[in-house]
C-alpha positions as CSV (number, residue, x, y, z in Angstrom):
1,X,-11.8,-0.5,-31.7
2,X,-10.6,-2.5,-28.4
3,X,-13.7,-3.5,-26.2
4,X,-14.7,-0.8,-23.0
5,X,-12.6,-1.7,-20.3
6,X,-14.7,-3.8,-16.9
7,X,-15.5,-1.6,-14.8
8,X,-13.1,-1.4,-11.7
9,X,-12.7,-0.3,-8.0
10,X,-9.1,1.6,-7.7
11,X,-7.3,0.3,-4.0
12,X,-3.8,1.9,-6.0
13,X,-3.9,5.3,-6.3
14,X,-2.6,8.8,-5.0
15,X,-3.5,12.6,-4.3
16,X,-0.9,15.3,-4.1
17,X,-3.0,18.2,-2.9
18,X,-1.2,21.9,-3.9
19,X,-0.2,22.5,0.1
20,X,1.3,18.8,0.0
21,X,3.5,19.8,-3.1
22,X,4.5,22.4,-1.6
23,X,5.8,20.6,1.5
24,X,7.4,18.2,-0.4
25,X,9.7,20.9,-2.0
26,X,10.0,22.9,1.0
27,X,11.6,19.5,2.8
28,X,14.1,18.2,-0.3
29,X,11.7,15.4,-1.9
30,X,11.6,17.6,-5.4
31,X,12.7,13.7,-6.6
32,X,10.8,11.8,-4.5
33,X,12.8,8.0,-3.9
34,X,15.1,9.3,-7.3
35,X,11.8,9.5,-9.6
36,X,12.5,12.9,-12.4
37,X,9.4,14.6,-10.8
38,X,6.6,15.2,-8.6
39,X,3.6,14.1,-10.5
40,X,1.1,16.7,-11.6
41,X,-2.6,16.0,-9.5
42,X,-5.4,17.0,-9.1
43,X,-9.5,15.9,-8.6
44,X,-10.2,16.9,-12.2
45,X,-7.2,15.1,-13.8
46,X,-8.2,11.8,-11.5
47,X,-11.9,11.8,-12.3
48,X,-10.6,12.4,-16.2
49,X,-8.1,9.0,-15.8
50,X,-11.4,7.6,-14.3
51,X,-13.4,7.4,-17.2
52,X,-10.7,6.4,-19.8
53,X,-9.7,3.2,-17.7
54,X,-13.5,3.0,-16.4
55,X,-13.2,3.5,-12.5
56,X,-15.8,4.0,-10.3
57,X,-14.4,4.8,-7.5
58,X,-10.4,5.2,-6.2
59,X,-9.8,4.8,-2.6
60,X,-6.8,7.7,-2.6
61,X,-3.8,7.6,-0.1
62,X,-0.4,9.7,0.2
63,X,2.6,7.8,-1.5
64,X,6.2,7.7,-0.6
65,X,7.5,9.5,1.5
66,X,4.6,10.1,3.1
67,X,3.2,12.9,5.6
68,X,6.5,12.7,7.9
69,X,8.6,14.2,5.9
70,X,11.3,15.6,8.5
71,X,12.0,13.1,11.6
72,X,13.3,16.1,13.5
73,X,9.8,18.0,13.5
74,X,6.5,15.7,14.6
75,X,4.9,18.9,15.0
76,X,5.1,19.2,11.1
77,X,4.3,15.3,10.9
78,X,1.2,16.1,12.6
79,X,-0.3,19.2,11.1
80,X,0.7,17.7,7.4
81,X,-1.3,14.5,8.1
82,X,-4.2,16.4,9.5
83,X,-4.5,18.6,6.3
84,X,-3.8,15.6,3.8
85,X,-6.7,13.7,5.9
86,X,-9.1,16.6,5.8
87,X,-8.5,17.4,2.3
88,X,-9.5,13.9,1.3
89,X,-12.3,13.7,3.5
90,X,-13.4,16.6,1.7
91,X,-13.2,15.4,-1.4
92,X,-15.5,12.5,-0.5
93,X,-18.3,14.7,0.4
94,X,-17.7,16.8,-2.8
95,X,-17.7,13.7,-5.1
96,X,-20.0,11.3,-3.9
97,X,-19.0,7.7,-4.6
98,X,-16.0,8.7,-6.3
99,X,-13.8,8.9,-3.9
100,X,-12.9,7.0,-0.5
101,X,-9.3,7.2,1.1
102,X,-6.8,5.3,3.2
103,X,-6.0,7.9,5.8
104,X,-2.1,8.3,6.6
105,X,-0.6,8.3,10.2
106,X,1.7,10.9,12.1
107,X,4.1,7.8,12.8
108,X,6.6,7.2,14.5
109,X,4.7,9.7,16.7
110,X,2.5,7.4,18.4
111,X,0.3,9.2,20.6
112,X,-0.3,11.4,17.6
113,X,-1.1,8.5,15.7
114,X,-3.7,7.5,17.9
115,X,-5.3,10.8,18.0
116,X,-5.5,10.8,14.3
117,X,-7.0,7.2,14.4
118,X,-10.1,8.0,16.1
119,X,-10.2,11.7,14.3
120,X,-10.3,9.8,10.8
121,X,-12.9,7.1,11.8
122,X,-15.1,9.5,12.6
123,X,-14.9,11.2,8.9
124,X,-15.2,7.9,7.7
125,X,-11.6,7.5,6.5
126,X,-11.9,3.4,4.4
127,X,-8.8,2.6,6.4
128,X,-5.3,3.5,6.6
129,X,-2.2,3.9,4.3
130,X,0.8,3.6,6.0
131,X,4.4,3.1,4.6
132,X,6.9,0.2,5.1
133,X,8.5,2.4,7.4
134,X,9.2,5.5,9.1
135,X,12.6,6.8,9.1
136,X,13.8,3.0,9.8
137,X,10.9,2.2,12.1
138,X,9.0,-0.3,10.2
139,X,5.9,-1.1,11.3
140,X,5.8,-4.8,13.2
141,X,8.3,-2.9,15.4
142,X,7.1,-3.2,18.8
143,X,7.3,0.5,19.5
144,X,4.3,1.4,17.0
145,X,2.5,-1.9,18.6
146,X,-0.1,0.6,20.8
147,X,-1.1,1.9,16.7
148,X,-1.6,-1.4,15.5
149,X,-3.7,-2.7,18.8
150,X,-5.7,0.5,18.4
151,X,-6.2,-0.2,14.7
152,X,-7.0,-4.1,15.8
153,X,-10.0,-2.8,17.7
154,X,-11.4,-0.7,15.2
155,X,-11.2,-3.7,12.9
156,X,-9.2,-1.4,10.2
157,X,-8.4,-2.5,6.9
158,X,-4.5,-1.3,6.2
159,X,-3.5,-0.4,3.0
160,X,0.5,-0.8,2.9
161,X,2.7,0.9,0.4
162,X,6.5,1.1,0.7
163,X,8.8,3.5,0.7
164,X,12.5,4.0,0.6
165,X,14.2,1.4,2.8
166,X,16.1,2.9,5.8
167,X,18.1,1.6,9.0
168,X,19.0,3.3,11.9
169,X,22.7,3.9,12.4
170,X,25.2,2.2,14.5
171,X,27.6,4.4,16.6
172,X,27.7,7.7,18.3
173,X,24.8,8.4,15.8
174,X,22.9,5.4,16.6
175,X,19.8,7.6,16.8
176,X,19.9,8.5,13.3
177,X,18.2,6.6,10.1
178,X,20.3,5.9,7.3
179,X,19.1,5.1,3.8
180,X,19.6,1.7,3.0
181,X,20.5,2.3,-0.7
182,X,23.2,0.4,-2.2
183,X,23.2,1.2,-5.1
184,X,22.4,4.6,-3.9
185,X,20.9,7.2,-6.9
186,X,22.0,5.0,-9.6
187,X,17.9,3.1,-9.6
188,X,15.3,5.1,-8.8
189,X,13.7,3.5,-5.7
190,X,10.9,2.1,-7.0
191,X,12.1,-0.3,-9.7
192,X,13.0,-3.0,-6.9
193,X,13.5,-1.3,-3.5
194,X,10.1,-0.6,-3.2
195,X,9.7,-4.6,-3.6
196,X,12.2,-5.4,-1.2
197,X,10.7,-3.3,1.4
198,X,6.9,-4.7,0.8
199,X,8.8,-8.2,1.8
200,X,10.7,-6.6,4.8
201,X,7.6,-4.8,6.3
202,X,5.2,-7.9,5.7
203,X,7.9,-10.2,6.9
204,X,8.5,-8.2,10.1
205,X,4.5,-7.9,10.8
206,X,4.6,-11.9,11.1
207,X,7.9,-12.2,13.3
208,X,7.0,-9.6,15.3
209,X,3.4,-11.1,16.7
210,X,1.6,-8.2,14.8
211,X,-0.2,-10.2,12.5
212,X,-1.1,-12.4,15.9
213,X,-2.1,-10.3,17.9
214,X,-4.2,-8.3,15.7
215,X,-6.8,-10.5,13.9
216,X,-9.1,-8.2,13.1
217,X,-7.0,-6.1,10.5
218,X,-7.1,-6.8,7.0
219,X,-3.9,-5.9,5.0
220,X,-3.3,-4.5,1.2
221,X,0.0,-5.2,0.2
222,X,0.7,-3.6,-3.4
223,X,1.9,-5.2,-6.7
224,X,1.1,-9.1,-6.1
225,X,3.0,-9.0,-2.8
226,X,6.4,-7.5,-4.2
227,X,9.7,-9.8,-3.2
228,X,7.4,-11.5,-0.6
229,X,6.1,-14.5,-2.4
230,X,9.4,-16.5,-2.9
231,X,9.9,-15.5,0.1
232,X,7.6,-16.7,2.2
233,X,8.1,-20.2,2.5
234,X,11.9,-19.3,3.6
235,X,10.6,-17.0,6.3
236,X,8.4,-19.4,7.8
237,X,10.5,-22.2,7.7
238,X,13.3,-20.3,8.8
239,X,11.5,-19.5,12.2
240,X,12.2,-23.2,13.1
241,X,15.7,-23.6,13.0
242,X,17.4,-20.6,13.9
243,X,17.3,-20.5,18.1
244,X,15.9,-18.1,20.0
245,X,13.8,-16.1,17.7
246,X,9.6,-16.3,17.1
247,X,8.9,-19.8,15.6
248,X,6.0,-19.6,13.4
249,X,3.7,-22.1,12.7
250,X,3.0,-22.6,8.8
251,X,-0.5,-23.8,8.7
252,X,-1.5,-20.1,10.8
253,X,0.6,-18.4,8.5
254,X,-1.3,-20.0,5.5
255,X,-4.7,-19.3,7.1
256,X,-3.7,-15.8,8.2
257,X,-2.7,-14.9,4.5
258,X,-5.8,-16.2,3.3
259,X,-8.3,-14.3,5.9
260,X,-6.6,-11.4,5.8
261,X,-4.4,-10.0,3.1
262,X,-5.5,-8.8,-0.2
263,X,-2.8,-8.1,-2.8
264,X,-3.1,-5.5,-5.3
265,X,-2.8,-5.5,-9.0
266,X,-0.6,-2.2,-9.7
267,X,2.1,-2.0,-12.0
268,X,3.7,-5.0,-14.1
269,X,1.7,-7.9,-13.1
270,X,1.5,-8.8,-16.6
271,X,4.6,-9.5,-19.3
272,X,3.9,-7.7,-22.5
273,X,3.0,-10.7,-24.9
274,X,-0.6,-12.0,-24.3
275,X,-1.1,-15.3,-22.5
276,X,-1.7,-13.7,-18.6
277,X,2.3,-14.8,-18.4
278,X,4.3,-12.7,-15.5
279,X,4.4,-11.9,-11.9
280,X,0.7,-12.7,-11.0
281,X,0.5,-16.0,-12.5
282,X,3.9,-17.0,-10.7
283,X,2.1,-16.0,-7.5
284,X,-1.2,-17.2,-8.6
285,X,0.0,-20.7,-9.6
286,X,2.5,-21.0,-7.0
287,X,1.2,-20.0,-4.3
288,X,-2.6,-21.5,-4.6
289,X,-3.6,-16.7,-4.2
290,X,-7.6,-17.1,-4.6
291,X,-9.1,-14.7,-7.0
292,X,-11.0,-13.2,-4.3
293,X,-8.3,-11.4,-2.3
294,X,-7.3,-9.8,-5.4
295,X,-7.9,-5.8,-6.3
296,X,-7.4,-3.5,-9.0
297,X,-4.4,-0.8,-8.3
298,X,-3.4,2.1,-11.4
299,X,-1.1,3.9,-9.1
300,X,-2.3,7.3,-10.9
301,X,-0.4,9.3,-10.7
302,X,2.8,7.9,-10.5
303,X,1.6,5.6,-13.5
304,X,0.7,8.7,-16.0
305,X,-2.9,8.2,-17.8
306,X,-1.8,6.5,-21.1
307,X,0.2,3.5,-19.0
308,X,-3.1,3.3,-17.4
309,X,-5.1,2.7,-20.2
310,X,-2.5,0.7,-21.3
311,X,-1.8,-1.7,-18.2
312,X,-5.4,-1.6,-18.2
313,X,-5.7,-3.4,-21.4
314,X,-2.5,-6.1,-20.6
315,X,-4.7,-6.9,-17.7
316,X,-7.6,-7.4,-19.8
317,X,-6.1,-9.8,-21.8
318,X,-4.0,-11.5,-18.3
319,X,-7.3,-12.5,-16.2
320,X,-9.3,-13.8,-19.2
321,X,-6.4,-16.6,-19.1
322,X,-6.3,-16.5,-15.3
323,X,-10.1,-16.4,-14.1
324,X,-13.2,-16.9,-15.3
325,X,-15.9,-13.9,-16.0
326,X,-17.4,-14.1,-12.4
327,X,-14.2,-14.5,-11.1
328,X,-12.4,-11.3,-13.0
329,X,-15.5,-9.1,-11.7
330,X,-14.8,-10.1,-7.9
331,X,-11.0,-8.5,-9.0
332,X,-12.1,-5.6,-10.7
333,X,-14.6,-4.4,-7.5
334,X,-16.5,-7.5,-5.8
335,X,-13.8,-8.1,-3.6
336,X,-13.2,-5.0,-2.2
337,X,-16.9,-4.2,-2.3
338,X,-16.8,-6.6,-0.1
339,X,-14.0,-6.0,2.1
340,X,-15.2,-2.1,2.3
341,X,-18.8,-3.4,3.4
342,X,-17.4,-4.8,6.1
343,X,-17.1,-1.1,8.0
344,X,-15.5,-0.7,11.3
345,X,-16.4,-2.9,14.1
């Protein structure tokens, strides 16, 4: 018999209320970013995966695609958000300490966005989940930069996830997003696009200003940071030698990374063999990542209960090579019961 399994605080993981499965039929996402299904949910089959992988609480947010589901129709964007926000909300008071939630946003709609901002503080919404982009607006972009000032002053923590990359068009069309697929349905999405887009979206929050100009946001960026991290020396580097564009200073960017990004632990942050070998301790080791802005993701329920379990074991094993014991309990929940204690400002 394998030891019990740390207990654990869950940043990673999902809800699909019935009237949002419904919605994502109704709008063509029966395959949501090329995956065979939607995932079955709901609070009893989450509070079940709970126990096995010993989680006392998951922080839920809407995955891919999100609550904008048709760009044509904000009016749907809205009401959809509203609903998914409420229904979480209520959740929380039915479950007491089991549940929190990062509360999705109406974008691009901005004024709606705002709206919801305040609505959501007020039913004491965590934070925020919002995707790498909206129908090719990714967020950096200065057109959702009245969002991210509003979220600034509330002193919001963001929870980013991605999404299917996307560009808007060139030509008579030039209004219109594209998917940015080339490979288009041969992967599904999330086996390395999802990656790519964490980078893109983190990349453009720096080169924009956002990450400037809003210091009082703390980010979430899933599984270890994605494409970013051998990234992230080009990008800053890059700044100085190309004319013309933001130059970015790589001492702030160091100190901004440490003060105010976490990284979560969902999916394959671990090879299979023992050892803690694989994605983390490439970022770990080569980046100098301190254990403390490090959290526990299961991305239930796009990770089905037995991976859980099972990725939940591999990481076992990975942070007893990576961490000490004081160290691999600020993972599992000291470090976001920290971040989470911090509250809105």
């Amino acid at each position: 018999m394998s030891p019990p399994l740390p207990q654990r605080i869950d940043v990673h993981s999902h809800f699909l209320p019935p009237f949002y499965r419904t919605a994502l039929t109704t709008h063509g996402h029966t395959h949501p970013d090329g995956m065979p299904a939607i995932p079955t949910w709901s609070a009893a089959q989450h509070l079940q995966m709970m126990a096995a992988a010993n989680i006392s609480r998951s922080i839920l947010s809407i995955s891919s695609p999100g609550t904008n589901l048709t760009l044509g129709s904000p009016s749907l964007a809205r009401a959809l958000t509203r609903e998914c926000n409420a229904y979480a909300a209520d959740l929380k008071r039915q479950h007491p300490g089991k549940f929190g939630s990062w509360a999705a946003l109406p974008l691009p709609h901005v004024d709606a966005a705002l709206h919801e901002i305040d609505t959501v503080v007020e039913e004491g919404a965590e934070g925020f989940g919002l995707m790498t982009n909206y129908h090719g607006e990714y967020i950096g972009s200065p057109a959702l930069d009245r969002v991210f000032d509003k979220l600034n002053d509330v002193g919001a923590t963001v929870f980013i996830h991605p999404t299917k990359p996307c560009t808007k068009a060139c030509g008579d069309d030039a209004a219109l997003p594209r998917d940015a697929l080339p490979f288009g349905t041969e992967y599904p999405v999330p086996i390395f696009e999802f990656f790519f887009d964490t980078a893109r979206a983190v990349i453009n929050l720096f080169s924009t200003g956002t990450v400037d100009r809003c210091p009082n946001i703390k980010f979430i960026i899933p599984h270890s940071g994605g494409a970013l991290p051998p990234l992230m020396t080009r990008f800053v580097q890059y700044s100085s030698v190309v004319p013309g564009g933001r130059v970015l200073d790589a001492t702030r960017v160091r100190k901004q990374l440490d003060t105010q990004f976490y990284w979560d632990l969902a999916g394959f942050v671990f090879d299979g063999e023992s050892g803690g070998q694989g994605q983390l301790k490439a970022f770990v080791d080569g980046f100098g990542i301190h254990y403390d802005k490090l959290l526990y993701g299961s991305d239930f329920p796009f990770t089905q209960e037995r991976f859980v379990s099972m990725f939940a074991e591999r990481m076992r094993d990975g942070l007893e090579h990576l961490f000490s014991v004081e160290e691999r309990e600020a993972v599992y929940q000291g470090n976001v019961e920290k971040l989470l204690r911090g509250g809105w400002v």
